[in-house]
C-alpha positions as a Markdown table, in Angstrom:
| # | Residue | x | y | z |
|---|---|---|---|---|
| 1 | Unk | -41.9 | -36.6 | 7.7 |
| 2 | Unk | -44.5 | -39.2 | 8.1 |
| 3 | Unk | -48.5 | -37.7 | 7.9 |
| 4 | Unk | -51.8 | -39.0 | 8.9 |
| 5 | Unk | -52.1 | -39.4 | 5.5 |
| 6 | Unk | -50.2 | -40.9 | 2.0 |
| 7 | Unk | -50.3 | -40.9 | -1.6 |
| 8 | Unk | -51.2 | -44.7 | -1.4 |
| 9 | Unk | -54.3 | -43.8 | 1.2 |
| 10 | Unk | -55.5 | -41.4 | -1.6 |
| 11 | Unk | -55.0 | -43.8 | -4.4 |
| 12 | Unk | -57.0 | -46.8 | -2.1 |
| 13 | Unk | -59.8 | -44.3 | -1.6 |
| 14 | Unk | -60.3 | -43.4 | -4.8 |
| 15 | Unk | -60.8 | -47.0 | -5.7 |
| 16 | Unk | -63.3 | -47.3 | -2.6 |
| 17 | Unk | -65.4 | -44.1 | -3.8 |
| 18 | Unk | -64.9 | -44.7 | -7.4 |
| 19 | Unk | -68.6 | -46.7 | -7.5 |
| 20 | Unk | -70.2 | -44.0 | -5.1 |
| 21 | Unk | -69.4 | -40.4 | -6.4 |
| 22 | Unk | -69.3 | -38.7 | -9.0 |
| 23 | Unk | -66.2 | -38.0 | -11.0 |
| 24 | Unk | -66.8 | -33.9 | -12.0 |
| 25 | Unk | -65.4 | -32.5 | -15.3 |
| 26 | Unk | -62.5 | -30.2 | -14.9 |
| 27 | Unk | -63.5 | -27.4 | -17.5 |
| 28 | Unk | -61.6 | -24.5 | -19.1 |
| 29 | Unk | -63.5 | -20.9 | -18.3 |
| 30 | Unk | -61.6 | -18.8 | -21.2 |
| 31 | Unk | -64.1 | -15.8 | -20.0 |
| 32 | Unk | -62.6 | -16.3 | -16.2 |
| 33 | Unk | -58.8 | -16.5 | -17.5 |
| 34 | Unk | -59.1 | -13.4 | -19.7 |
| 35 | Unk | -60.7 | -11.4 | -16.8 |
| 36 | Unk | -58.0 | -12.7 | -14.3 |
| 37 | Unk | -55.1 | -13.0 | -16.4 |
| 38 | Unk | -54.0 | -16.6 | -15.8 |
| 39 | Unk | -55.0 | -19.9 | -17.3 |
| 40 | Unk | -57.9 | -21.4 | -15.8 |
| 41 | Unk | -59.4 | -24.5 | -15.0 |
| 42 | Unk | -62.6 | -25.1 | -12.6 |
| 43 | Unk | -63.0 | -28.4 | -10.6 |
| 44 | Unk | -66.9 | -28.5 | -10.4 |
| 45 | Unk | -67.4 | -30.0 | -7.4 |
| 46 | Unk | -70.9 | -28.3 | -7.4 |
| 47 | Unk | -72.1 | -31.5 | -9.6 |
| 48 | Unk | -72.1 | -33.8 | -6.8 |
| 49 | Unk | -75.2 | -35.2 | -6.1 |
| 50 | Unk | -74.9 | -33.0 | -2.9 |
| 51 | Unk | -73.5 | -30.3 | -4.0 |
| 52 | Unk | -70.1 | -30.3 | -2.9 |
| 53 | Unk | -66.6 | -32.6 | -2.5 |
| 54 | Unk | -67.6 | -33.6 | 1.3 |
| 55 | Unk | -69.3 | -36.4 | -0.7 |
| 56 | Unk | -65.2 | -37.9 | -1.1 |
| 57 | Unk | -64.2 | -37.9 | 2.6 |
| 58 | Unk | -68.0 | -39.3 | 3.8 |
| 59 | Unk | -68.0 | -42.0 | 1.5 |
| 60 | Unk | -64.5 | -43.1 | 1.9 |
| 61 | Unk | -65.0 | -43.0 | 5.8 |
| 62 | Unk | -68.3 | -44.7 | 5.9 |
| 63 | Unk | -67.1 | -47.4 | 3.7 |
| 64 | Unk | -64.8 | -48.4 | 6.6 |
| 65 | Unk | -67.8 | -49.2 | 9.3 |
| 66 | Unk | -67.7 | -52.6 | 10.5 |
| 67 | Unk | -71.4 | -54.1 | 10.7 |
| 68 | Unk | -71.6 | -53.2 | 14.5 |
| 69 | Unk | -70.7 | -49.8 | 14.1 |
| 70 | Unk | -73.1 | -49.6 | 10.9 |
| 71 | Unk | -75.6 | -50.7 | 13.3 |
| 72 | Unk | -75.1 | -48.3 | 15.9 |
| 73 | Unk | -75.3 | -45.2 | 13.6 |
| 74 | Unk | -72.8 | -42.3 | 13.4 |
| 75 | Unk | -73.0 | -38.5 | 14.3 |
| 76 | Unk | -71.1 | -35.6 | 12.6 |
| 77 | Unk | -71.3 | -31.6 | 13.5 |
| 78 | Unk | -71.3 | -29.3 | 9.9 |
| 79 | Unk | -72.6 | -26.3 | 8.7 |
| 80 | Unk | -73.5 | -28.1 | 6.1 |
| 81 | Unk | -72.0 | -29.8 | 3.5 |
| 82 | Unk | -70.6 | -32.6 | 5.6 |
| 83 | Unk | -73.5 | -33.0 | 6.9 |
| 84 | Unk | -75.3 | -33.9 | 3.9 |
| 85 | Unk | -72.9 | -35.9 | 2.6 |
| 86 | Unk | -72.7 | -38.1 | 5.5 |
| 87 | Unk | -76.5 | -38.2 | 5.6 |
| 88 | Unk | -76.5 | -38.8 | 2.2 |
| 89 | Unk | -74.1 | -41.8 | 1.9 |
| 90 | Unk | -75.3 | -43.2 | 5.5 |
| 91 | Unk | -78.8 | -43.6 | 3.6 |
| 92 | Unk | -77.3 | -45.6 | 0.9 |
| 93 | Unk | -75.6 | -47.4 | 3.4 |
| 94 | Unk | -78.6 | -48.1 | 5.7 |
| 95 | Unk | -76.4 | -46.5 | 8.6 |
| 96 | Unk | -78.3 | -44.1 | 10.6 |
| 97 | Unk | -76.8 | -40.7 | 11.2 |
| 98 | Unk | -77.7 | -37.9 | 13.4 |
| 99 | Unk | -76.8 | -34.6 | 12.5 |
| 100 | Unk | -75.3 | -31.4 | 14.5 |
| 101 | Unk | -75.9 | -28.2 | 13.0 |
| 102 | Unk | -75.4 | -25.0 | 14.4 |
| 103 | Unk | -78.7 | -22.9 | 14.6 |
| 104 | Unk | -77.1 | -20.2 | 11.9 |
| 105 | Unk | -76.6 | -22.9 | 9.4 |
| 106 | Unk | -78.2 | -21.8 | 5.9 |
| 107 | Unk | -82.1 | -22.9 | 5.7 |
| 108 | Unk | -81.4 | -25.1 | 2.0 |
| 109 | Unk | -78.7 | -27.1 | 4.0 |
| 110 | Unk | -80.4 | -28.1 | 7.0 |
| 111 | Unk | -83.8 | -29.2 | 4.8 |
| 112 | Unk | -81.2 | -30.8 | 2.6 |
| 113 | Unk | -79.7 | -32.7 | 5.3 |
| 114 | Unk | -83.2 | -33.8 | 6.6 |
| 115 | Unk | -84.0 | -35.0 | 2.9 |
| 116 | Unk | -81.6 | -37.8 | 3.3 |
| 117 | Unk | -83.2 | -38.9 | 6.4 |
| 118 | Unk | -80.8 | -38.0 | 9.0 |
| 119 | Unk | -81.7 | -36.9 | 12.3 |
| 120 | Unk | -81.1 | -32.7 | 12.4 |
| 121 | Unk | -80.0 | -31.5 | 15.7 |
| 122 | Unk | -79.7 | -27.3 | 15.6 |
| 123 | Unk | -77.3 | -26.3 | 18.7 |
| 124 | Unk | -75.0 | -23.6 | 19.2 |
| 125 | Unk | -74.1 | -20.5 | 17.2 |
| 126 | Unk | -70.9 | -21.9 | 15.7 |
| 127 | Unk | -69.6 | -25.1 | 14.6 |
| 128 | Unk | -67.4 | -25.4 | 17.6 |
| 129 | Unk | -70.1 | -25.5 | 20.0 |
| 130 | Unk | -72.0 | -27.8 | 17.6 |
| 131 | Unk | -69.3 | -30.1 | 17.9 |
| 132 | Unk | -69.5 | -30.1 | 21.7 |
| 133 | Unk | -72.9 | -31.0 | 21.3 |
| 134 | Unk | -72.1 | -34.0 | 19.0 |
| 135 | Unk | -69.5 | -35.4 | 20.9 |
| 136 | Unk | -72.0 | -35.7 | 23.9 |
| 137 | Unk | -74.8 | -37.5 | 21.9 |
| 138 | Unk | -71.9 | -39.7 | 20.3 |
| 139 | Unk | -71.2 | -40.8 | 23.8 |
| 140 | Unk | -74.6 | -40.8 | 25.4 |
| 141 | Unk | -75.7 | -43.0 | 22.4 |
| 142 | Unk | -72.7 | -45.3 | 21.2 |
| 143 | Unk | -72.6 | -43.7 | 17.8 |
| 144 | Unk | -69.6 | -43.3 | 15.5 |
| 145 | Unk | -68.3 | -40.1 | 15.5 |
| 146 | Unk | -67.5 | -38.9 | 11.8 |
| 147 | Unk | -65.1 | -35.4 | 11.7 |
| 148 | Unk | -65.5 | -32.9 | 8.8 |
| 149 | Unk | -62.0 | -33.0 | 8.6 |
| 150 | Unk | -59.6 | -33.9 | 11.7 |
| 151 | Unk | -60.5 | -38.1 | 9.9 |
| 152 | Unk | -57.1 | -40.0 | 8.0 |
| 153 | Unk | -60.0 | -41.4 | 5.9 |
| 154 | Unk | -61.9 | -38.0 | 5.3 |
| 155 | Unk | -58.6 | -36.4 | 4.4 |
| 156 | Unk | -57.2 | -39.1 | 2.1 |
| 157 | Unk | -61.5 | -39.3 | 0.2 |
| 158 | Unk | -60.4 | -35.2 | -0.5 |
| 159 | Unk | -57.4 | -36.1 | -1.6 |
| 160 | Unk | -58.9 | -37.9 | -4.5 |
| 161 | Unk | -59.6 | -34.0 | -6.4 |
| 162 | Unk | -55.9 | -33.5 | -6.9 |
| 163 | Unk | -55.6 | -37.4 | -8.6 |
| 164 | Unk | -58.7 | -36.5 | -11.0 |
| 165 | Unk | -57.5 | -32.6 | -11.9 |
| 166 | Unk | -53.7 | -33.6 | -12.6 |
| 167 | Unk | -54.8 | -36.9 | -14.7 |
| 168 | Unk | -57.3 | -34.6 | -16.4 |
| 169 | Unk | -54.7 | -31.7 | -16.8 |
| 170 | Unk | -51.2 | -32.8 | -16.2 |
| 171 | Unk | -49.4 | -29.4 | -17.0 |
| 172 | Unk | -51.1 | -27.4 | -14.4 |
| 173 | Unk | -48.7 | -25.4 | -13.0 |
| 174 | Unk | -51.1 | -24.7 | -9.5 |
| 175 | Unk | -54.3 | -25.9 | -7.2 |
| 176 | Unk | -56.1 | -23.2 | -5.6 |
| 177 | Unk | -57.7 | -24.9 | -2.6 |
| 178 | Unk | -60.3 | -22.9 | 0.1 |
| 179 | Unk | -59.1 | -24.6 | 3.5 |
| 180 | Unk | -61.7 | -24.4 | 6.5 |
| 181 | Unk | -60.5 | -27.2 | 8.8 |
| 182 | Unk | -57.9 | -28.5 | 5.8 |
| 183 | Unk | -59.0 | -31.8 | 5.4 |
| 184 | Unk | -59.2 | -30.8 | 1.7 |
| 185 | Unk | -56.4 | -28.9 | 1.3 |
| 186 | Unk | -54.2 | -31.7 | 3.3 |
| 187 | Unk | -55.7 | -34.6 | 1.3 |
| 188 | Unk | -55.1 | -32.8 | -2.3 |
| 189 | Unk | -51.5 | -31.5 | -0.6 |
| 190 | Unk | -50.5 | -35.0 | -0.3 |
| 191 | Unk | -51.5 | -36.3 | -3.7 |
| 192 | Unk | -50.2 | -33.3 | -5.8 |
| 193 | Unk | -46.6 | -33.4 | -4.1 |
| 194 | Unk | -46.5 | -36.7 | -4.9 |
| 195 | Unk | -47.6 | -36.9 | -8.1 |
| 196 | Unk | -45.6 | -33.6 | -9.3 |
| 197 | Unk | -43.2 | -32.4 | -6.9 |
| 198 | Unk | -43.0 | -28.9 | -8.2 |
| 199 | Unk | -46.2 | -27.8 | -8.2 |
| 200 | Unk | -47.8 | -25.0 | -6.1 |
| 201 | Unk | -50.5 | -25.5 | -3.5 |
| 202 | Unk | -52.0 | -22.0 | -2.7 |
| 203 | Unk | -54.4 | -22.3 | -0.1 |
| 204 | Unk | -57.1 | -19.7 | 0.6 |
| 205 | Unk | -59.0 | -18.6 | 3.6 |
| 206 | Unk | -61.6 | -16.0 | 4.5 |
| 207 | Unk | -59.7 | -13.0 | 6.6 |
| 208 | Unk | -62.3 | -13.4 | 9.2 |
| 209 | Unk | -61.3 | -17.2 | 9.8 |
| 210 | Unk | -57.6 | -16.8 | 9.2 |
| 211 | Unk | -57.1 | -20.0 | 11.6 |
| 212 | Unk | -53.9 | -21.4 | 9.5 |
| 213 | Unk | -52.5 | -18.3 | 9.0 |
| 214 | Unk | -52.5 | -17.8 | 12.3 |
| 215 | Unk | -51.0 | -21.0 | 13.6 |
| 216 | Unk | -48.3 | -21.4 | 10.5 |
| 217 | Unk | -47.4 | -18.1 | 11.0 |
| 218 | Unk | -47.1 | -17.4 | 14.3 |
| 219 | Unk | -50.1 | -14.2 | 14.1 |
| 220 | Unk | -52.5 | -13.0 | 16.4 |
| 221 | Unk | -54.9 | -11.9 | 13.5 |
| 222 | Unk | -58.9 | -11.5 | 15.0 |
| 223 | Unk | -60.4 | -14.6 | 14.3 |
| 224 | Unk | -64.7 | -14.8 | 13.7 |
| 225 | Unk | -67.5 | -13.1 | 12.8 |
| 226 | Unk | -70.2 | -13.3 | 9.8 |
| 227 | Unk | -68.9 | -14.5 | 6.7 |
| 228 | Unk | -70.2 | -15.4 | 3.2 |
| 229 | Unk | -67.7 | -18.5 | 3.3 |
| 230 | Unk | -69.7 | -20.1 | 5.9 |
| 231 | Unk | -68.4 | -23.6 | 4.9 |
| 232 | Unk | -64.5 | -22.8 | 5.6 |
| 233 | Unk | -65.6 | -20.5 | 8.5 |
| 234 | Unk | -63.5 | -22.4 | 11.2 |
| 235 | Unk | -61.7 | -20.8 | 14.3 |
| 236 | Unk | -58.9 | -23.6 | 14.8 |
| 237 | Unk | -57.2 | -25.7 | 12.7 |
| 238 | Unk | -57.5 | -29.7 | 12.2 |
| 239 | Unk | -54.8 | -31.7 | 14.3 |
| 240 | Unk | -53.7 | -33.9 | 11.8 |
| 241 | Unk | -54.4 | -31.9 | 9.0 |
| 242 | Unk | -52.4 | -28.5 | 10.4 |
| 243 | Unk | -48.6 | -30.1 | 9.6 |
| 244 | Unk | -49.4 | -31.2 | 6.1 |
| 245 | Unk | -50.9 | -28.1 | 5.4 |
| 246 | Unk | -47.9 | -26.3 | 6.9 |
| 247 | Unk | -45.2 | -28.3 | 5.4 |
| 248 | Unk | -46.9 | -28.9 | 1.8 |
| 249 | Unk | -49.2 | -25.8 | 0.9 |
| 250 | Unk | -47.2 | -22.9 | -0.7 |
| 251 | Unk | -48.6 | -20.3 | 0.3 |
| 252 | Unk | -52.3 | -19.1 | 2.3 |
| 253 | Unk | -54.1 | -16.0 | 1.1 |
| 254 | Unk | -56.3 | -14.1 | 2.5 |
| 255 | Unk | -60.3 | -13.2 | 1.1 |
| 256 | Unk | -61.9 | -10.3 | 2.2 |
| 257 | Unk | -65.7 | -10.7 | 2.0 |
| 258 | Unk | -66.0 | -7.7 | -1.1 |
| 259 | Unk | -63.7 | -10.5 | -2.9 |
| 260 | Unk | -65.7 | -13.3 | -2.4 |
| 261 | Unk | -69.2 | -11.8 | -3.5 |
| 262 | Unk | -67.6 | -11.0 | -6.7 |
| 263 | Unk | -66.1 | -14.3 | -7.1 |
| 264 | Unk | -69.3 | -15.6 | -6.2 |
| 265 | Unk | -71.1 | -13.4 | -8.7 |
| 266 | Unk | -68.6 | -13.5 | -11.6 |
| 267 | Unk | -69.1 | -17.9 | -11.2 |
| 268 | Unk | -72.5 | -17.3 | -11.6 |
| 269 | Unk | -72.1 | -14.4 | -14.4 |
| 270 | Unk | -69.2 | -15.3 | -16.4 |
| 271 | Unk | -69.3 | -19.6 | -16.2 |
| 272 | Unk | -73.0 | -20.0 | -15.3 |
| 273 | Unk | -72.1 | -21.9 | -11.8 |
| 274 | Unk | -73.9 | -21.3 | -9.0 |
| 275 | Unk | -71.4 | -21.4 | -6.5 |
| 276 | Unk | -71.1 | -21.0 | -2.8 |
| 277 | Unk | -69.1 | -18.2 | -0.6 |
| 278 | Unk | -66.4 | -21.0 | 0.3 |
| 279 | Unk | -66.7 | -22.6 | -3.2 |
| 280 | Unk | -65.5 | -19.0 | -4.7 |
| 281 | Unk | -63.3 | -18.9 | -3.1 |
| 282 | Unk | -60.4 | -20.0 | -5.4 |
| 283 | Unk | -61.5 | -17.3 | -7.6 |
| 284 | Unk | -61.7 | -14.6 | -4.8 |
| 285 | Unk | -57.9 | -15.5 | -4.4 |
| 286 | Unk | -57.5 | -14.8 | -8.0 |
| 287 | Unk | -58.8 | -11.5 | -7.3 |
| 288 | Unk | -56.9 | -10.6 | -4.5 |
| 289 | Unk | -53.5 | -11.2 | -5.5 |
| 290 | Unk | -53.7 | -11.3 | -9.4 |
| 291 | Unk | -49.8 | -11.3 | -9.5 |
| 292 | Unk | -49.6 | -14.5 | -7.7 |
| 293 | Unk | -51.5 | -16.2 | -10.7 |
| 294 | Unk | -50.8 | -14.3 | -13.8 |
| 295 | Unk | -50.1 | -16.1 | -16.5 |
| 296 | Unk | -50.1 | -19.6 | -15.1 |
| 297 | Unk | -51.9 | -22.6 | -15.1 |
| 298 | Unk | -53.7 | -23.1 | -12.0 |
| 299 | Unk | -56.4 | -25.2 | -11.5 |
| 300 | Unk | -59.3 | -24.3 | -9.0 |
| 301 | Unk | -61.2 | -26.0 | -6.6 |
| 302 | Unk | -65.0 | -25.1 | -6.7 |
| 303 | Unk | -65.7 | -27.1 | -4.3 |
| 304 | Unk | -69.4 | -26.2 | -2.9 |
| 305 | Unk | -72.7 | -24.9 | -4.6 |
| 306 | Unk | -75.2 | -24.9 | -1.8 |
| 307 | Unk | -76.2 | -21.4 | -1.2 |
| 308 | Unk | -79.0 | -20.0 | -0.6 |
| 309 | Unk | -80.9 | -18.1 | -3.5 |
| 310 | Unk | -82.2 | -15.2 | -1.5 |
| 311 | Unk | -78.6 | -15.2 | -0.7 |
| 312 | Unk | -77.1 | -15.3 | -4.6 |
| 313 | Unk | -80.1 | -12.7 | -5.8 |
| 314 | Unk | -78.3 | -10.2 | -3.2 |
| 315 | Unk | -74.8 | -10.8 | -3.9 |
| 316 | Unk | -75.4 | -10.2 | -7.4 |
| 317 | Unk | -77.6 | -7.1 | -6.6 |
| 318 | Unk | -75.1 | -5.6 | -4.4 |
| 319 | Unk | -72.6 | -6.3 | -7.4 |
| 320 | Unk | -74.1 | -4.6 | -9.7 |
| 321 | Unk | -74.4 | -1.9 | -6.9 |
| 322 | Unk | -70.6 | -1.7 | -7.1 |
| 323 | Unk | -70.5 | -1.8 | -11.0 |
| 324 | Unk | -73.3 | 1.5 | -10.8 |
| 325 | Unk | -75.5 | -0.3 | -12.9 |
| 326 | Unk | -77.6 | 0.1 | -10.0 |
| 327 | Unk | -77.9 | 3.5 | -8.7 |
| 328 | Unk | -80.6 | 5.3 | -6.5 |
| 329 | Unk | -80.5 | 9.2 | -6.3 |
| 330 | Unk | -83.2 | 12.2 | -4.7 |
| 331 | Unk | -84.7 | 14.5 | -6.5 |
| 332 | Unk | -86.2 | 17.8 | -4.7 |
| 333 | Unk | -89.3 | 20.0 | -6.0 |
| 334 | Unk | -92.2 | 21.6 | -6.2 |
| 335 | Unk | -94.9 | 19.2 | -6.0 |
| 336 | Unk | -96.5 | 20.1 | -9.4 |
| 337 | Unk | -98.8 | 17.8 | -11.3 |
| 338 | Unk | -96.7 | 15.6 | -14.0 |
| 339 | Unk | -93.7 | 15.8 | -12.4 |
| 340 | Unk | -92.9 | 11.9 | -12.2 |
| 341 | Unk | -93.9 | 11.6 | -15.7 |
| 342 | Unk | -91.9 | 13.8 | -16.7 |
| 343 | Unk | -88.5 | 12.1 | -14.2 |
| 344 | Unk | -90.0 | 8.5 | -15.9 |
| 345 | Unk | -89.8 | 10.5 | -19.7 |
| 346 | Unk | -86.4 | 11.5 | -19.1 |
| 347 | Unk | -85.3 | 8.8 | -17.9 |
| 348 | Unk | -86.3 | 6.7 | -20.7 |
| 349 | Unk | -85.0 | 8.9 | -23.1 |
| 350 | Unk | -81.8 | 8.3 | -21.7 |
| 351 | Unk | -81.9 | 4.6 | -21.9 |
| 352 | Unk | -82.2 | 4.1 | -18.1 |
| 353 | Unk | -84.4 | 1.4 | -16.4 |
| 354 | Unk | -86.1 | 2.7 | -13.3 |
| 355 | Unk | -86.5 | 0.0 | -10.8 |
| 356 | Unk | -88.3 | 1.6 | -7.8 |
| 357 | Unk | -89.9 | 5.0 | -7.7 |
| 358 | Unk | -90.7 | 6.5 | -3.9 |
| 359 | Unk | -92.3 | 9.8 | -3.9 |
| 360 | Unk | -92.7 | 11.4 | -0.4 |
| 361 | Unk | -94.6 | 14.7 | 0.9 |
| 362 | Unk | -94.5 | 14.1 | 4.5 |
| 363 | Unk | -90.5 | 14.2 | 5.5 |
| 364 | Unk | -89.8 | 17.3 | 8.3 |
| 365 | Unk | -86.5 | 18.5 | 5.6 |
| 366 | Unk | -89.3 | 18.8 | 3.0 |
| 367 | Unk | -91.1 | 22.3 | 2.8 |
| 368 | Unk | -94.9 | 22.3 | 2.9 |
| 369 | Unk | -95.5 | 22.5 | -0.8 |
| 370 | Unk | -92.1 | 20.2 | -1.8 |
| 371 | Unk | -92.0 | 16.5 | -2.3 |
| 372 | Unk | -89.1 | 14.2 | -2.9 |
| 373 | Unk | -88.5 | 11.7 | -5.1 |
| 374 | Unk | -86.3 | 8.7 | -4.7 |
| 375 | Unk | -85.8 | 7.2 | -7.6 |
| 376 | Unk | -83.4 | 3.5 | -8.0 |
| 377 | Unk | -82.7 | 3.2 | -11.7 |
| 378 | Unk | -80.8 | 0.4 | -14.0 |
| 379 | Unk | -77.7 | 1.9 | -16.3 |
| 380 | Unk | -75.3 | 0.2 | -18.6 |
| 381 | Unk | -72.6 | 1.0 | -16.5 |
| 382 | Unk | -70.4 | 3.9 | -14.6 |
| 383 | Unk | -70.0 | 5.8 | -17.3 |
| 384 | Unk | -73.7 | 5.8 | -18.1 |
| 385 | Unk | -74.9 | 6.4 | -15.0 |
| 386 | Unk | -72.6 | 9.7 | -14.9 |
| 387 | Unk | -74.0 | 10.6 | -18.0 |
| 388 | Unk | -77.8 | 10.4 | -16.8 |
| 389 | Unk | -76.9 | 12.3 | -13.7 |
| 390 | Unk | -74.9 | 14.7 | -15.2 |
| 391 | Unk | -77.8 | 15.4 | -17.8 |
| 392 | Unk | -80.6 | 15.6 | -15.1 |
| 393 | Unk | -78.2 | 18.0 | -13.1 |
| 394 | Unk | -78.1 | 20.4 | -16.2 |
| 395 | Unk | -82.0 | 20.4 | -16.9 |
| 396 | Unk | -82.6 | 21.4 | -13.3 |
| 397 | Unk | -83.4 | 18.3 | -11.8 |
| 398 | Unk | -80.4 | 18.7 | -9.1 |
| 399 | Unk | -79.9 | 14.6 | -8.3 |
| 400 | Unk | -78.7 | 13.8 | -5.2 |
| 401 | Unk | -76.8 | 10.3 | -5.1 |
| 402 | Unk | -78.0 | 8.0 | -2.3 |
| 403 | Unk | -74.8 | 5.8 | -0.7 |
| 404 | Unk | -75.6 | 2.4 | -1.6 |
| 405 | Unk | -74.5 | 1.4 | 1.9 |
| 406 | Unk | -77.5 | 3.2 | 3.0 |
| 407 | Unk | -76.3 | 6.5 | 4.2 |
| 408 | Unk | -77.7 | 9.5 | 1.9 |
| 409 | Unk | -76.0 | 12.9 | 1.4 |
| 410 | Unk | -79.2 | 14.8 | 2.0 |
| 411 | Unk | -79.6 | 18.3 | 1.0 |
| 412 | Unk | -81.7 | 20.3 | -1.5 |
């Protein structure tokens, strides 16, 4: 079957982009492959100067303006990464671009996108309506319209990962891909198949945007809502980009948003990346379906770092949540004099950390003469936390755990 897209449109735009981005290490993570059981190799697409691989497709398609079209500008809808990549390479170009971002889009991306001198346009609450909105101004203003990923040229620039990780690693057995609207996942489809016929192209997608799933499937699984993996958070797949993907990607699996926290937590824990929900998401595969990688060589695509810190500091809060190295428990009493230096004693003793203390007199459930204690508290683990509670339990303390989702079991 002929594609949008060939080996020898891949090989031509790695020679365009070759001057314009970077070409990122693939690195071994021995921590990564012991945890998950296979043999591991990163693609670090976080090291390009914007952050992510858009960088490949963006500069391969700008590259092919003529000098009225250069003149005119071009336009492009993204949730981010696109976006700064096209602003980014427009800039060195001297092209002027106008951005479409929906209004949800991550605060560090749209300032990023502005720092490249593009025009930011906020509209609509996902990247569908966004694109409405750029189609319009790329017809009420003549500007070239540049596509995240439905573009022969944006698809064969992504295509250029696969030719870097196979020459860098030619016995990888694997490529773990995320796939939003599968420009990248087409373009790397393309060049791995040709270059080595028998490996596997495992695609991954967040269950809340299962949008190839659905259509190569035949499924009617619930498509949208709030996702972690905003930047492969896409409700229909590409045109030209859907029968590669169907024809030449293995097999699509499915990331709950629990799995890609801790992928997105164990990049920055384990490997010292900062990666983003849709740049984990490789590794949230791995998690998922450990059989479907154990003991092989697979090579994964990190392919975004541009998330927010607020966002990372609470991922990797809420991780250590699920570990229990974070606990927060209720104490009832009398309110007697000493009584939280004697909690804050104990506690020490034990080799706990507390966090946050909240001492309260005034609660209705409390009697007139009682107080409550809330007390959050650091521990080296499950088994440690059992023990501290366990040994506050048998000196009369009577902890009462507090749900980390929020919802106590109250009760004296």
């Amino acid at each position: 079957m002929t594609y949008a897209v060939s080996i020898d449109d891949v090989r031509r735009a790695a020679e365009t982009i070759a001057p314009h981005v970077l070409r990122t290490p693939l690195v071994a993570a021995p921590r990564l492959s012991e945890r998950l059981g296979a043999r591991l190799w990163l693609k670090l697409e976080t090291m390009q100067p914007t952050g992510a691989f858009k960088e490949r497709g963006a500069a391969n398609r700008l590259a092919a303006l003529d000098a009225h079209e250069r003149a005119r500008g071009v336009v492009a809808m993204s949730a981010g990464n696109h976006a700064q990549a096209v602003a980014y390479h427009a800039a060195r170009l001297g092209v002027p671009a106008t951005i479409v971002m929906p209004e949800g889009t991550p605060l560090v991306k749209v300032e990023n996108t502005r720092s490249h001198g593009a025009r930011v346009v906020l509209s609509g609450e996902t990247v569908a309506e966004a694109e409405t909105e750029a189609r319009r101004l790329a017809e009420a203003e003549a500007l070239v319209f540049v596509h995240p990923y439905d573009d022969a040229r944006v698809i064969a620039g992504q295509g250029t990962i696969a030719l870097e990780m196979l020459e860098d690693a030619p016995g990888l057995e694997m490529l773990v891909v995320p796939i939003g609207g599968g420009g990248l996942a087409a373009g790397m489809a393309v060049a791995a198949k040709a270059i080595a016929p028998a490996i596997r192209i495992v695609g991954v997608e967040t269950r809340l945007y299962p949008s190839f799933r659905n259509a190569i499937h035949g499924e009617t699984l619930p498509v949208g809502g709030a996702t972690l993996a905003e930047g492969i958070a896409v409700k229909r797949p590409g045109g030209l980009t859907l029968p590669i993907v169907r024809d030449l990607v293995d097999e699509i699996v499915l990331v709950d948003e629990p799995e890609i926290e801790r992928a997105v937590n164990l990049c920055a824990t384990s490997q010292r990346i900062m990666a983003e929900g849709a740049g984990a998401a490789g590794i949230a595969a791995m998690l998922a379906r450990p059989e479907l990688f154990h003991g092989r060589a697979a090579g994964v695509v990190v392919c975004g770092g541009n998330i927010d810190p607020r966002i990372l500091a609470s991922v990797m809060v809420r991780e250590l949540e699920r570990e229990e190295r974070i606990v927060s428990f209720r104490i009832w009493s009398n309110d007697r004099p000493g009584l939280l230096g004697r909690i804050a004693t104990r506690l020490g003793a034990l080799g706990a950390n507390i966090l946050e203390v909240s001492h309260g007199r005034l609660y209705l459930d409390v009697p007139a003469k009682g107080v409550t204690v809330d007390v959050t508290i650091e521990t080296r683990g499950a088994a440690h936390t059992s023990e501290v509670l366990a040994t506050l339990a048998r000196e009369g303390y009577a902890p009462t755990r507090i749900d980390p989702r929020g919802l106590s079991n109250l009760g004296p």
